[in-house]
Backbone as a printed PyTorch tensor [residue, N CA C, xyz], in Angstrom:
tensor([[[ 95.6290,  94.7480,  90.0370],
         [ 95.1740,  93.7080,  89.1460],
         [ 95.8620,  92.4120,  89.5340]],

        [[ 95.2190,  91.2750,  89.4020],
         [ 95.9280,  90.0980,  89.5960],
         [ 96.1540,  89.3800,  88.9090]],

        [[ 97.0880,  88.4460,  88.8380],
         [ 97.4510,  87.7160,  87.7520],
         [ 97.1740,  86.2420,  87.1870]],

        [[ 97.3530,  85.9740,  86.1970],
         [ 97.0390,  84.7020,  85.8460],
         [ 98.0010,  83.6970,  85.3070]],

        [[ 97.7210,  82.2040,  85.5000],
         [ 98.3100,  81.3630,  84.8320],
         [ 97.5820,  80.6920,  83.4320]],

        [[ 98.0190,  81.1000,  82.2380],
         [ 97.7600,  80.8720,  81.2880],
         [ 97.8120,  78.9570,  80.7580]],

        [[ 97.4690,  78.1060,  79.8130],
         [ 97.4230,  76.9960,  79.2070],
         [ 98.8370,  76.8220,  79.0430]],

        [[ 99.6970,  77.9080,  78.7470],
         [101.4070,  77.4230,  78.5270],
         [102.0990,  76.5440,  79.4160]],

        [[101.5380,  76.9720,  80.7230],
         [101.8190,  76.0900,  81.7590],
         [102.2230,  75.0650,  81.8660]],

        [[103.7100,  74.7930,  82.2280],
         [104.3450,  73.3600,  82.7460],
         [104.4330,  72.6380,  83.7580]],

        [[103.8510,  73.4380,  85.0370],
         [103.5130,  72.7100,  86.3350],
         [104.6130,  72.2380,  86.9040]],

        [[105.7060,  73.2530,  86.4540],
         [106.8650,  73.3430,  86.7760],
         [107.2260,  73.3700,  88.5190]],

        [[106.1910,  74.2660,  89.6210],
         [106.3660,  74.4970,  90.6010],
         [107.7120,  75.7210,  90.7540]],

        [[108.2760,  76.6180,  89.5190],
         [108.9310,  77.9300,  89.9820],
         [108.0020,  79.0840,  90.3910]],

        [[107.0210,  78.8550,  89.9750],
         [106.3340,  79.9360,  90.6430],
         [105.5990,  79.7360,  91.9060]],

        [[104.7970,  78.9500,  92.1710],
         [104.5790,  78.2460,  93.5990],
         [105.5510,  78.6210,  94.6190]],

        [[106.9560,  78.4550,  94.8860],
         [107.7100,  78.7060,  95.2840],
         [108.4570,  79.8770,  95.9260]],

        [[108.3450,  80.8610,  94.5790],
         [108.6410,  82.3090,  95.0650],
         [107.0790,  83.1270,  95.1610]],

        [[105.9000,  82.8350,  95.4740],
         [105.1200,  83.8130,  95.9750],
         [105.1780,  84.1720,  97.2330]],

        [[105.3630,  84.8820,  97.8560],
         [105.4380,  85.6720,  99.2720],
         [104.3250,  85.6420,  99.7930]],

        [[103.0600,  85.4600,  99.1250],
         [101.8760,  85.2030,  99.5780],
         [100.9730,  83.9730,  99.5760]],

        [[101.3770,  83.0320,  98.9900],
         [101.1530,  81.3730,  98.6160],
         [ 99.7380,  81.9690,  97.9130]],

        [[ 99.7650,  82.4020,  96.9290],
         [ 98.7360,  82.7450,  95.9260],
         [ 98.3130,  81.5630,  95.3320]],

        [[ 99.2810,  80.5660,  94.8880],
         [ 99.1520,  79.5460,  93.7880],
         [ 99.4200,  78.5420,  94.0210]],

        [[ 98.9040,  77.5150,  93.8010],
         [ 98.5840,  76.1990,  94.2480],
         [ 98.7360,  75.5430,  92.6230]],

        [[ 98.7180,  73.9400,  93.1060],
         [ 99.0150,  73.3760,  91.9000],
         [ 97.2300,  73.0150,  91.5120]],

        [[ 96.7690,  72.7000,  90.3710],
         [ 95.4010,  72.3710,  89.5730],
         [ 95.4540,  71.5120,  88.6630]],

        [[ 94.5440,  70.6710,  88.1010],
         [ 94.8160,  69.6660,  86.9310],
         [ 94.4600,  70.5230,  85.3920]],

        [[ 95.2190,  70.5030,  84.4850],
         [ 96.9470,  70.1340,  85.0260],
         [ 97.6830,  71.4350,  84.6490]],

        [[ 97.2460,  72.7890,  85.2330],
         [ 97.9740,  73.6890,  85.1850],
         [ 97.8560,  74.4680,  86.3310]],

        [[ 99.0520,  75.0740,  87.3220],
         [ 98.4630,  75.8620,  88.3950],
         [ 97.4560,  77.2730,  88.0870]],

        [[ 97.0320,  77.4140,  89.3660],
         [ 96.1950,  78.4630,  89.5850],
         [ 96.4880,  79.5610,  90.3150]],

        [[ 96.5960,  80.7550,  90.2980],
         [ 96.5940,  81.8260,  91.5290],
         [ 95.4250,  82.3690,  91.9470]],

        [[ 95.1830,  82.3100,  93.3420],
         [ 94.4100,  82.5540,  94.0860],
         [ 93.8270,  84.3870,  94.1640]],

        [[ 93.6210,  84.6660,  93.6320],
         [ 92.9670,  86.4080,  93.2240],
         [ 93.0370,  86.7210,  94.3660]],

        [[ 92.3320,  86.1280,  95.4770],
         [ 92.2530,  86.8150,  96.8750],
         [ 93.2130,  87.4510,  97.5780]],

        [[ 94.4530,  86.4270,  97.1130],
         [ 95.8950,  86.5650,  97.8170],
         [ 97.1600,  87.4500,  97.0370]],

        [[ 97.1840,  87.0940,  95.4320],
         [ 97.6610,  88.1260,  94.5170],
         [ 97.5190,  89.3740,  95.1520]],

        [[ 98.7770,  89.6760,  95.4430],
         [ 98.7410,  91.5270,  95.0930],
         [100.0730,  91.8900,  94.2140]],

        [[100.5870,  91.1270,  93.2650],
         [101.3930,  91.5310,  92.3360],
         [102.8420,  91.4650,  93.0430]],

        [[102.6800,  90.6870,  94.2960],
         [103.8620,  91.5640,  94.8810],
         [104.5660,  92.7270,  95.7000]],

        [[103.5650,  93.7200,  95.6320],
         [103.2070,  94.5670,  96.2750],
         [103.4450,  94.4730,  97.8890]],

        [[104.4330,  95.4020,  98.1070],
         [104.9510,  94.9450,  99.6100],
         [105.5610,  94.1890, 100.1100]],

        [[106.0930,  93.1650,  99.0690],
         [107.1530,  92.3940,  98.6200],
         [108.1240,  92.4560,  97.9420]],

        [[108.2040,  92.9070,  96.8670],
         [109.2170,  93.2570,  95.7530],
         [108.8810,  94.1290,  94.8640]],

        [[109.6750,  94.4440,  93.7420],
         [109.5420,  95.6660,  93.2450],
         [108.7220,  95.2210,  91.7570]],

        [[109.0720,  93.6450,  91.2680],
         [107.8910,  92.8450,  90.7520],
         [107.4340,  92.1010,  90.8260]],

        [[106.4060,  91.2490,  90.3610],
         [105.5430,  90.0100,  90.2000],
         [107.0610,  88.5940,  89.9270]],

        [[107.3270,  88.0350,  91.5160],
         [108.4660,  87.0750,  91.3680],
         [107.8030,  85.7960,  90.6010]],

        [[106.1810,  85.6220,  90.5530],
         [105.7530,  84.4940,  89.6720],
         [106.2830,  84.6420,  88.2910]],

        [[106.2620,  85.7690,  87.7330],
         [106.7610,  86.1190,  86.6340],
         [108.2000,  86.2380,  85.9630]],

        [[108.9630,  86.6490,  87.3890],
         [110.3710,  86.4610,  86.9360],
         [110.8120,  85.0120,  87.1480]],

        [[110.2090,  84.4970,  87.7920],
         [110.6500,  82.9970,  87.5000],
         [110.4350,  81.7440,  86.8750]],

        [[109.1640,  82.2560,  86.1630],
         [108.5630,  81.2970,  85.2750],
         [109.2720,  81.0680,  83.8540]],

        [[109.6920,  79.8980,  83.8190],
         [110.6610,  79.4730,  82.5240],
         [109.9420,  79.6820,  80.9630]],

        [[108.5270,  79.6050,  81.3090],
         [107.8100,  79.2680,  79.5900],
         [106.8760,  80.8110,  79.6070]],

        [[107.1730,  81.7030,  80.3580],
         [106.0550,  83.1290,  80.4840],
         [105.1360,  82.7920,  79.8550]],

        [[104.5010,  82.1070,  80.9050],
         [102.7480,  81.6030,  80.5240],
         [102.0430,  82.8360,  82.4730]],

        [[102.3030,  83.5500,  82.5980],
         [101.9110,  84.6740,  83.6930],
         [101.4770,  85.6490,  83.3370]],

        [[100.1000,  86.3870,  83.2950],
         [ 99.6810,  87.1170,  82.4820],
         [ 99.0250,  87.8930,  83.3860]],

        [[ 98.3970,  89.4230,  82.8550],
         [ 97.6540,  90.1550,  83.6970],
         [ 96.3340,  89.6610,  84.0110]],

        [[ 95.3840,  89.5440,  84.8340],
         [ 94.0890,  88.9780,  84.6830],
         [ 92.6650,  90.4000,  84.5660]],

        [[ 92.3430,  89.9710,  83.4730],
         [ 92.1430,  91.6250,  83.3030],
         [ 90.1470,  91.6190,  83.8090]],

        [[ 89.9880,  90.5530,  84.1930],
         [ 89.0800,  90.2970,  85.1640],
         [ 89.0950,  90.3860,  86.7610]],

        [[ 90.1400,  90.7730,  87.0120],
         [ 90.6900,  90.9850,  88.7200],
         [ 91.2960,  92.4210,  88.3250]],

        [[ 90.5970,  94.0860,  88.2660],
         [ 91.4890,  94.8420,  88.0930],
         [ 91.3550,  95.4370,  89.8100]],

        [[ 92.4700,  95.9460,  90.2610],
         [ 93.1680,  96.4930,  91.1710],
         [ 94.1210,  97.6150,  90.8590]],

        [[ 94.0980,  98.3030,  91.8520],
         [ 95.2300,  99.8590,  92.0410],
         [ 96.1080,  99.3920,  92.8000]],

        [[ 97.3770,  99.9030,  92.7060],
         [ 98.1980,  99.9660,  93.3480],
         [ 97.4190, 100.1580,  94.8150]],

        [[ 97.0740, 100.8810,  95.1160],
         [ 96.9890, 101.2180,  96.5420],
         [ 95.8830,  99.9520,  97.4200]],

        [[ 94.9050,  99.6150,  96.3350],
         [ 94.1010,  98.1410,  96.4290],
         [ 95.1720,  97.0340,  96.9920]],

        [[ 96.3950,  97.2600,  95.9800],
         [ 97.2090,  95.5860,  95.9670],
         [ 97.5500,  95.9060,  97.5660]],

        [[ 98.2470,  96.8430,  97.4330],
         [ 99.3200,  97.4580,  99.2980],
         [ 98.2800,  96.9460, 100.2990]],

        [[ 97.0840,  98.1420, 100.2360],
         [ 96.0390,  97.6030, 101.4980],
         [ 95.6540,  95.5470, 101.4150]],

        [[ 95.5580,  94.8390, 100.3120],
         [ 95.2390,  93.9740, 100.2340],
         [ 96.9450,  92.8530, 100.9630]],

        [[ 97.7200,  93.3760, 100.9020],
         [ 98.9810,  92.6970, 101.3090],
         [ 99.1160,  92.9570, 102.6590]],

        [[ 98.2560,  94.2870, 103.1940],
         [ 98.9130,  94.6200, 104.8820],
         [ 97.6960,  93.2790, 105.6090]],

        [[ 96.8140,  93.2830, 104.4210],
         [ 95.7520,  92.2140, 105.1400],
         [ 96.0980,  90.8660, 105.4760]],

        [[ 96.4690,  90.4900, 104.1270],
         [ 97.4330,  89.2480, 104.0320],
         [ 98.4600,  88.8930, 105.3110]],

        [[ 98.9090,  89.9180, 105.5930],
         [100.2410,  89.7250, 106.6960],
         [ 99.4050,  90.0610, 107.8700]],

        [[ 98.2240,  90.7510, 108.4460],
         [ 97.8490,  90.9060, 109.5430],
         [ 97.0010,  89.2580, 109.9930]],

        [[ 96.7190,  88.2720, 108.8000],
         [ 95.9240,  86.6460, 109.1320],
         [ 97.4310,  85.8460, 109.5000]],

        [[ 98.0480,  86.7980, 108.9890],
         [ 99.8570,  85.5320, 109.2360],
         [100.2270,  85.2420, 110.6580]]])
């Protein structure tokens, strides 16, 4: 499943920062994560670092992007095979 940036949003740029996959970009006037690129982390860490670093937890599940574990993994070896 991938995740979302909710209206709480401060456009802070902590989450931008720690994605391993540049999922999220900045938007007017709240960022966005890129579904394509989201894999939770997966093959990266053990969680979602948008989430541990976001000061106002406006990072939510997107329950319109659902994914398996094994979806996110294959979707991250992809990610790193365009790198």
């Amino acid at each position: 499943m991938s995740l979302k940036i909710n209206d709480n949003c401060i456009a802070c740029d902590a989450c931008r920062e720690e994605c391993p996959n540049g999922a999220i970009s900045e938007n007017d006037p709240i960022y966005i994560i890129d579904s394509e690129f989201c894999t939770e982390c997966v093959g990266s860490f053990n969680e979602p670092q948008c989430i541990e670093f976001c000061p106002v937890e406006c990072i939510e599940i997107d329950e319109n992007n659902f994914e398996t574990a094994l979806e996110l993994s294959l979707k991250y070896k992809q990610i790193q095979e365009l790198r």
